[in-house]
C-alpha positions in Angstrom: 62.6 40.7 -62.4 60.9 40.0 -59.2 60.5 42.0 -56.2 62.5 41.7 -52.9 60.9 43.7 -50.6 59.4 46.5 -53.1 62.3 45.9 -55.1 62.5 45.9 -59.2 59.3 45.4 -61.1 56.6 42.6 -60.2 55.0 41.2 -57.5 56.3 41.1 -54.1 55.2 40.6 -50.4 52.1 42.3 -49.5 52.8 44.3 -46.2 56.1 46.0 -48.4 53.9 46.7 -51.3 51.1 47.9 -49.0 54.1 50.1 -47.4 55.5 51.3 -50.4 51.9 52.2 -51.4 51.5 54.5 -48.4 54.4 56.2 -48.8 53.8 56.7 -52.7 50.2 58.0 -51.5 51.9 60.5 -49.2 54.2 61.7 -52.1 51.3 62.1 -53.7 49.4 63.8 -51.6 52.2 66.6 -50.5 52.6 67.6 -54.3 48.5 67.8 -54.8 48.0 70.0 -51.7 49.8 72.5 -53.3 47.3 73.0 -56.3 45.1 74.9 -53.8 46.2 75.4 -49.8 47.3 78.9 -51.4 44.5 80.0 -53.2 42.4 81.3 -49.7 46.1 82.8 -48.5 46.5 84.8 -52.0 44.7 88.2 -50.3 47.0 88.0 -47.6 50.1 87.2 -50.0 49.3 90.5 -51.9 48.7 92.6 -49.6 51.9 91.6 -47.4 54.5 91.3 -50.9 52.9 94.1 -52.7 51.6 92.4 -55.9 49.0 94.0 -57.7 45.6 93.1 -59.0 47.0 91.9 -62.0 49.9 89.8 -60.7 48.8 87.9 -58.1 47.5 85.2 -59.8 51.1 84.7 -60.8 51.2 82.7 -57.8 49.3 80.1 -59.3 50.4 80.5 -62.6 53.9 80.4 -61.7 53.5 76.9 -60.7 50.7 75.9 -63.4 53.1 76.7 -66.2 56.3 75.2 -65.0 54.7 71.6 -63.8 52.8 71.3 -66.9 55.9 72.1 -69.1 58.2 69.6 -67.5 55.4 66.6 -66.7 56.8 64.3 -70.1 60.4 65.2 -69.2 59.8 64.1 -65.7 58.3 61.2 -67.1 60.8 59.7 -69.6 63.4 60.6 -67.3 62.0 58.3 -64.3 61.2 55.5 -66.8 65.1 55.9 -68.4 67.0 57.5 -65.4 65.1 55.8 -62.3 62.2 56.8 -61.2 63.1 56.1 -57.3 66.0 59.1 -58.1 63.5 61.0 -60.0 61.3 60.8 -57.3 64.1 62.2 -54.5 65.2 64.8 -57.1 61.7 65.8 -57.3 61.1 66.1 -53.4 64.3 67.9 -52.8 63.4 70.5 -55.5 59.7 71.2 -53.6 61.2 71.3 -50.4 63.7 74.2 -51.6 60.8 76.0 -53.1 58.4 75.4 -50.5 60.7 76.9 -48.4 61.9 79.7 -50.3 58.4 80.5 -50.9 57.7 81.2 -47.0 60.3 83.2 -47.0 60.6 85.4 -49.6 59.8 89.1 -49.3 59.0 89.8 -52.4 57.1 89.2 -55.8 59.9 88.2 -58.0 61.7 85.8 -55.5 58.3 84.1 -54.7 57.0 83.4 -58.3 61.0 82.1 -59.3 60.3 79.7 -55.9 56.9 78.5 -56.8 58.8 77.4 -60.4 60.4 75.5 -58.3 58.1 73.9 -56.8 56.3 73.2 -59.9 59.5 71.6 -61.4 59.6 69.1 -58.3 56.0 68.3 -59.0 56.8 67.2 -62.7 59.2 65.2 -61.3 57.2 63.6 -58.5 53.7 63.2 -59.9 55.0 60.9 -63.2 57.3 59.1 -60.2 55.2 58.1 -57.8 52.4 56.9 -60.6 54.4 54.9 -62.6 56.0 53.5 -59.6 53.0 52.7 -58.5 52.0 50.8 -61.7 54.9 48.7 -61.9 54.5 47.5 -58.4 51.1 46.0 -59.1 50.1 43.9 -62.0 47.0 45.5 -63.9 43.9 44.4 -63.0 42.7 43.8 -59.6 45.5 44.8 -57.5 46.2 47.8 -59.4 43.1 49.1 -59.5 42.7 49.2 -55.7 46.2 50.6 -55.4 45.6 53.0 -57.7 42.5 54.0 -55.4 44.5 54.4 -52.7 47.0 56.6 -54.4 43.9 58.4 -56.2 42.2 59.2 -52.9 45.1 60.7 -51.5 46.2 62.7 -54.6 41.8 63.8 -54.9 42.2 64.7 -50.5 45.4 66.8 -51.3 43.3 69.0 -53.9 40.1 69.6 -52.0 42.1 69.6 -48.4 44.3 72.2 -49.7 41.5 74.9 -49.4 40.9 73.9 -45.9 44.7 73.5 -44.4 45.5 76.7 -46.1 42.3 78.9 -44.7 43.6 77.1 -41.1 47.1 77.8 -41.6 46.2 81.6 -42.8 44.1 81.9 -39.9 46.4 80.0 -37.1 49.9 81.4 -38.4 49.9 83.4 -41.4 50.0 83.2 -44.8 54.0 81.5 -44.8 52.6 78.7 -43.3 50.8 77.2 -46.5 54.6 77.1 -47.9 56.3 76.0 -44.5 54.3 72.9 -44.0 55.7 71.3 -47.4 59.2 71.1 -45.7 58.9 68.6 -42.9 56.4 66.4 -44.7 58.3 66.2 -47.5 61.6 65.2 -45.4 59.8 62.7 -43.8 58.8 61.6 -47.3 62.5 61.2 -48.7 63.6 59.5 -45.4 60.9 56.8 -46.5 61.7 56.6 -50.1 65.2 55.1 -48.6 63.8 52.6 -46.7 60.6 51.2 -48.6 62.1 52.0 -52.2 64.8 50.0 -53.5 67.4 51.6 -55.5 66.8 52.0 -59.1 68.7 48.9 -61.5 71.6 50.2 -63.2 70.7 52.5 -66.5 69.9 50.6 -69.7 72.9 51.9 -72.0 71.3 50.7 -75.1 68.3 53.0 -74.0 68.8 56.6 -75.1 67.3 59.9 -73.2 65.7 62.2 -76.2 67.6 65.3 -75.0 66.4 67.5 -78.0 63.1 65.9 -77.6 62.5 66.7 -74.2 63.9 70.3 -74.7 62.1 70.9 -77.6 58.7 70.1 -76.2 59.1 71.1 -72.5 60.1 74.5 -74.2 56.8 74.3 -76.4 54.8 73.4 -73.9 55.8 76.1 -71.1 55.8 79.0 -73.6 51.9 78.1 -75.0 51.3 77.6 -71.2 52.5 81.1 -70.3 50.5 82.5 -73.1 47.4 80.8 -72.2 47.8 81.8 -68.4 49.5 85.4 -69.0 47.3 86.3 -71.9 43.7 87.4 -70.2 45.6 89.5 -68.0 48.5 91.0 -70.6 46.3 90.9 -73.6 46.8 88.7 -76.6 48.6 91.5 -78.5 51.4 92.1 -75.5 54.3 91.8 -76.6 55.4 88.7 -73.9 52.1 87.1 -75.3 53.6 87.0 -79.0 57.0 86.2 -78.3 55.7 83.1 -76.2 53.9 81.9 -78.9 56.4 82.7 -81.9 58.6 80.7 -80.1 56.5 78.2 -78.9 54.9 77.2 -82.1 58.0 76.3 -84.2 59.7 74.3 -80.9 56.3 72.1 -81.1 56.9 71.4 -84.9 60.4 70.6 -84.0 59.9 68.2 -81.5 57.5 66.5 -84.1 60.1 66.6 -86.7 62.6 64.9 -84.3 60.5 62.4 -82.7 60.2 61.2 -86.5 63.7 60.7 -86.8 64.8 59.9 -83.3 65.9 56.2 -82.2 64.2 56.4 -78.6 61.8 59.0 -79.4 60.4 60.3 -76.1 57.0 59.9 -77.1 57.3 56.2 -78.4 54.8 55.4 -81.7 53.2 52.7 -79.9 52.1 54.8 -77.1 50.5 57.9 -79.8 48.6 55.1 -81.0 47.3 53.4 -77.5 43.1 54.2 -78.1 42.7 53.9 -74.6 45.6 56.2 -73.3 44.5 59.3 -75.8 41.1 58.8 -74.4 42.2 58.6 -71.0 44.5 62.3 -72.1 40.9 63.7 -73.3 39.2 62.8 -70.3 42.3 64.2 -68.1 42.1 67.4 -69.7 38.3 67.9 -69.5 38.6 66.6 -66.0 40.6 69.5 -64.9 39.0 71.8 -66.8 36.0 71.0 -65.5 35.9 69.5 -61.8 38.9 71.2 -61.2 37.9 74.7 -62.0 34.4 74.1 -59.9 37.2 74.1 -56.6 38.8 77.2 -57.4 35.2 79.2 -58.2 33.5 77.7 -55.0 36.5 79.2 -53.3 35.7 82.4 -54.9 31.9 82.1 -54.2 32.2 81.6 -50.3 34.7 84.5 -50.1 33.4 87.2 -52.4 29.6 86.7 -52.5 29.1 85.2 -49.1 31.3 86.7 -47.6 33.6 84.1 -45.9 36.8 84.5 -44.7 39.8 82.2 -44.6 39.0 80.0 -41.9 35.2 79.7 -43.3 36.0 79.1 -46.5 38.2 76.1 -45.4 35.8 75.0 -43.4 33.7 75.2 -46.6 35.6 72.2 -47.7 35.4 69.2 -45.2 32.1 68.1 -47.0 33.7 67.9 -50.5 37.0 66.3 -49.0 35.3 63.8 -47.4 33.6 62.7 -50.5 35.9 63.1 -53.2 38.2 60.9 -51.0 35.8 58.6 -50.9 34.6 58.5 -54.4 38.5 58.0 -55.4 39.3 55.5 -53.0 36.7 52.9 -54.4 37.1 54.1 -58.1 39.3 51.0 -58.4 37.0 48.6 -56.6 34.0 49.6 -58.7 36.4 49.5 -62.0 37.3 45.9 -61.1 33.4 45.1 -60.3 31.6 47.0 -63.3 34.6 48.0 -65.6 36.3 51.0 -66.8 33.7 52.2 -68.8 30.6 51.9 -67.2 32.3 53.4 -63.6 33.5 56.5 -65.5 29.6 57.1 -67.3 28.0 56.8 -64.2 30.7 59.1 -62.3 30.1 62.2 -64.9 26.3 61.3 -65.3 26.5 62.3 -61.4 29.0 64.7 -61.8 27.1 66.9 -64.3 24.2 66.7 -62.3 25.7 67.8 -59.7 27.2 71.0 -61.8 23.5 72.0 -62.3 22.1 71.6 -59.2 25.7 73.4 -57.4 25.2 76.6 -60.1 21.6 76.2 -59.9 22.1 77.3 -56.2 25.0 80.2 -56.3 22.9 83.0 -55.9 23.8 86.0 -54.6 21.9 85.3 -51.5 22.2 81.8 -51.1 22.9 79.6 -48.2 25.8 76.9 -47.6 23.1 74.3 -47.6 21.4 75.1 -50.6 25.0 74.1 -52.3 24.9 70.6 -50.6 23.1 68.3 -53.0 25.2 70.3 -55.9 28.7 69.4 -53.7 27.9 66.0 -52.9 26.7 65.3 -56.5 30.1 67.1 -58.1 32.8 65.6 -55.5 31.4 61.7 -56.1 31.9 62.6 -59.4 35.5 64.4 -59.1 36.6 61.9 -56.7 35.9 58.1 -58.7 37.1 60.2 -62.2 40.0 60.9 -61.1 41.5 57.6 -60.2 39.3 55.8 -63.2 41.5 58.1 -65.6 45.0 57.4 -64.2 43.9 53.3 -64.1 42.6 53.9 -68.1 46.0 55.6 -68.9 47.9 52.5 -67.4 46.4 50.4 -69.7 48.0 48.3 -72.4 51.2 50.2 -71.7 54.4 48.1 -70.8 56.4 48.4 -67.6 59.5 50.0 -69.0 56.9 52.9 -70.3 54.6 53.7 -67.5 56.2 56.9 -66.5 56.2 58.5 -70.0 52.3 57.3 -70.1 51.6 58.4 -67.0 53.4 62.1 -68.0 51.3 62.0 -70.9 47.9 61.9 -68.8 49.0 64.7 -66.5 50.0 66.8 -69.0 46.8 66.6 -70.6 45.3 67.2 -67.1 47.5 70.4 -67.2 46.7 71.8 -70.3 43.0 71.4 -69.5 43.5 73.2 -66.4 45.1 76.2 -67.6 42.8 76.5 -70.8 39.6 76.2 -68.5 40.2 77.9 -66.0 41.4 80.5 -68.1 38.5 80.4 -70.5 35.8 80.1 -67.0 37.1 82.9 -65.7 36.6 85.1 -68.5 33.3 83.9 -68.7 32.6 84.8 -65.1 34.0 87.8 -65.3 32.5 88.8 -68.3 29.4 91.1 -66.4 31.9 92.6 -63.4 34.0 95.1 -65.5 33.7 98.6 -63.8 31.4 97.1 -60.8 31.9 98.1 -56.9 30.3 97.1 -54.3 26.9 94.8 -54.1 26.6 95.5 -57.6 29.8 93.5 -58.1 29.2 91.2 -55.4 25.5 90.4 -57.0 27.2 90.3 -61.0 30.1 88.1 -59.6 27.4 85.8 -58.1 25.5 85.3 -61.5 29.2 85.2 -63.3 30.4 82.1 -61.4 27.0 81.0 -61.9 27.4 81.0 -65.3 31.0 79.5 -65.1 29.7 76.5 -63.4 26.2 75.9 -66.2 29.7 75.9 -69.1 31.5 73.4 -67.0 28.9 70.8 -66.9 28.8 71.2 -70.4 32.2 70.1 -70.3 31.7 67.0 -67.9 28.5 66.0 -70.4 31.8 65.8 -72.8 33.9 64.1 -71.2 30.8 61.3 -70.6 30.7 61.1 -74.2 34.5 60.3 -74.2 34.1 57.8 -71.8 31.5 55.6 -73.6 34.2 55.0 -76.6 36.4 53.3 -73.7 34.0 50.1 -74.6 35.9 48.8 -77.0 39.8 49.0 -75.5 39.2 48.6 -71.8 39.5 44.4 -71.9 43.0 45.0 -73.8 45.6 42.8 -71.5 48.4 44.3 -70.4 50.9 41.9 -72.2 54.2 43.7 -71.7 53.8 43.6 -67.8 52.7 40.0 -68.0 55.9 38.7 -70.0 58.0 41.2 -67.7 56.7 39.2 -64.7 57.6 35.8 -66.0 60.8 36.7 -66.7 61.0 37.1 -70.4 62.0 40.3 -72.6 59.9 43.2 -72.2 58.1 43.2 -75.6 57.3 46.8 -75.4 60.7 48.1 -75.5 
């Protein structure tokens, strides 16, 4: 098929790819903000709902777990169901919890809404990526587009600290939920316009229902226990139950992709070398780069001393660059290759890690962090996109949405594990601290948080070098698909 407009799978005319592009990059962007814009907002959400010290970071959680559990479901449902209706479905569901989110008076009717939210980003992120890679032919042209949709997906991470310490400040903490519900209504009107409606439903394609069930309920119940478990304890009751049950669903979700006709997890992807590097990578990424966000956030407001607004503010400099560094990720792929961009990217980023802990003393200064920042957001900013255009490799058209899920679950997992492991660390020296005595141990905790996550990055470079031998792989399913012949990849 050809496209008409931005319609079915192919090339098409420039200014309706280009617009399509944008509005994918918005998508994108709306679903990313929400990673962070609450993190500076979470005193404020306490104190006004009543959680408690140790349920307040349920707020993240809440969303971590449920997006991560549901990112390959998302995915093989866009690539079998339509990924344009996958990608409404997914809009509508944020929207509902965006608002619900704002409004809720409570503990237990924010966390269910912030579920739901993460459940429209498992449906949208996957969407918007493999739309994204069907549109342009790999190569060139994808590699820029997939800058473009990387930079705004990088900008809605890092800008999420600073819109929600300005929304806290201006209007209160509701506002960081609020501002999802226009934008993303303005999104769906779009998706009508510049999206064509999905082809009618492949019937000799079948949906893996007890594969999808099987591992989304795996995957959220390991999840929870991985979030839940620092604060319950590893021998609470919730903890054990998650992972009794989450164990044997993960065995049987093997068992049945063995035996299943349209496995959801096709063979041929499990053994793309390129895609399970590009899953390693993801996962170390947010382990990693991600985590430094969240405990520079913490730095500025519990060992300096900033507030909200300040802490935002914080910010601009690491936006700026990690939209930058994404943007041209897929020119400097095309120029120097997959490989070589990626080294160079985590040789800075790591560099940046020690130089940015390095400088988190307890009596630092905002510009002694600066060569640390600009070194770790060049790095974040060209990963990120390099690692979504190494997962689109070598995978056929009809696929891209599964392969894509399969990248951002991996980018889940890693973020839940390391953050969950880096904050243990950092914590490790605070117990029974008030105080300076708290504020100095937290200083030298995050401190330590950030030396372990270079380590990390230094890993991921390793990673990265064995990409030399599977980068040049064509993409032969997307090249007979856009000739017109079979799809040889399904």
């Amino acid at each position: 098929m050809r496209f008409d407009g931005v319609r079915g799978e192919g090339c098409g005319p420039p200014d309706r790819r280009g617009a399509a592009l944008g509005l994918l990059s918005f998508a994108m962007l709306i679903v990313s903000l929400d990673q962070y814009i609450v993190v500076v907002a979470l005193p404020d959400i306490g104190r006004d709902l009543g959680y408690s010290a140790q349920t307040l970071q349920m707020v993240i959680s809440a969303y971590a777990v449920v997006s991560s559990g549901f990112l390959l479901f998302g995915g093989r449902a866009a690539d079998l169901l339509g990924r344009r209706r996958l990608l409404v479905a997914g809009l509508v569901l944020y929207a509902v919890g965006s608002a619900a989110g704002g409004l809720a008076t409570g503990p237990q009717v924010q966390l269910v809404a912030r579920a739901v939210q993460g459940l429209g980003g498992a449906l949208v992120f996957p969407s918007t990526l493999a739309l994204v890679n069907t549109m342009f032919p790999e190569g060139q042209e994808r590699n820029r587009a997939l800058g473009i949709w990387g930079g705004a997906g990088a900008a809605g991470l890092v800008a999420g600290v600073l819109l929600g310490g300005v929304l806290t400040r201006v209007f209160g903490w509701e506002a960081v939920f609020f501002v999802n519900v226009p934008l993303v209504v303005a999104a769906i009107a779009l998706v009508f316009v510049l999206v064509a409606a999905d082809p009618s439903r492949d019937r000799a394609r079948s949906f893996d229902l007890p594969g999808a069930l099987s591992v989304t309920g795996a995957v959220t119940l390991l999840v929870f226990a991985l979030v839940q478990a620092p604060e319950l304890g590893w021998t609470s009751p919730w903890i054990i139950g998650a992972v009794a049950v989450g164990l044997p669903l993960l065995a049987g979700f093997v068992v049945i992709e063995r035996r299943s006709r349209d496995p959801l997890l096709p063979p041929r992807l499990m053994a793309n070398r390129t895609l399970q590097l590009a899953t390693g990578i993801a996962a170390l990424f947010s382990a990693t780069f991600g985590c430094l966000l969240y405990f520079l956030s913490i730095y500025l407001q519990d060992v300096q001393g900033y507030d909200a607004l300040q802490t935002g503010f914080g910010f601009l400099l690491p936006t700026v660059l990690v939209v930058a560094g994404s943007t041209l990720a897929g020119r400097f792929v095309t120029s120097f290759g997959l490989m070589p961009t990626l080294v160079t990217a985590l040789a800075v980023g790591a560099l940046g890690a020690v130089a940015l802990g390095l400088a988190m003393t307890p009596d630092s200064s905002y510009v002694a962090l600066v060569p640390g920042l600009i070194g770790v957001s060049v790095g974040d900013g060209v990963v990120f996109t390099a690692m979504f255009i190494a997962g689109a490799t070598g995978v056929g058209s009809r696929e891209q949405g599964v392969a894509s899920s399969i990248v951002s679950t991996g980018s889940g997992m890693g973020a839940v594990i390391g953050l969950g492991l880096l904050v243990l660390i950092s914590n490790a020296g605070t117990h029974g601290l008030v105080g300076e005595q708290l504020r100095v141990a937290s200083a030298y905790g995050i401190r330590t948080a950030v030396f372990v996550a270079s380590v990390g990055i230094l890993l991921m470079l390793f990673l990265a070098l064995r990409l030399r031998s599977t980068e040049a792989r064509p993409d032969v399913c997307s090249v007979a698909a856009r000739v017109g012949r079979t799809d040889p990849c399904t």
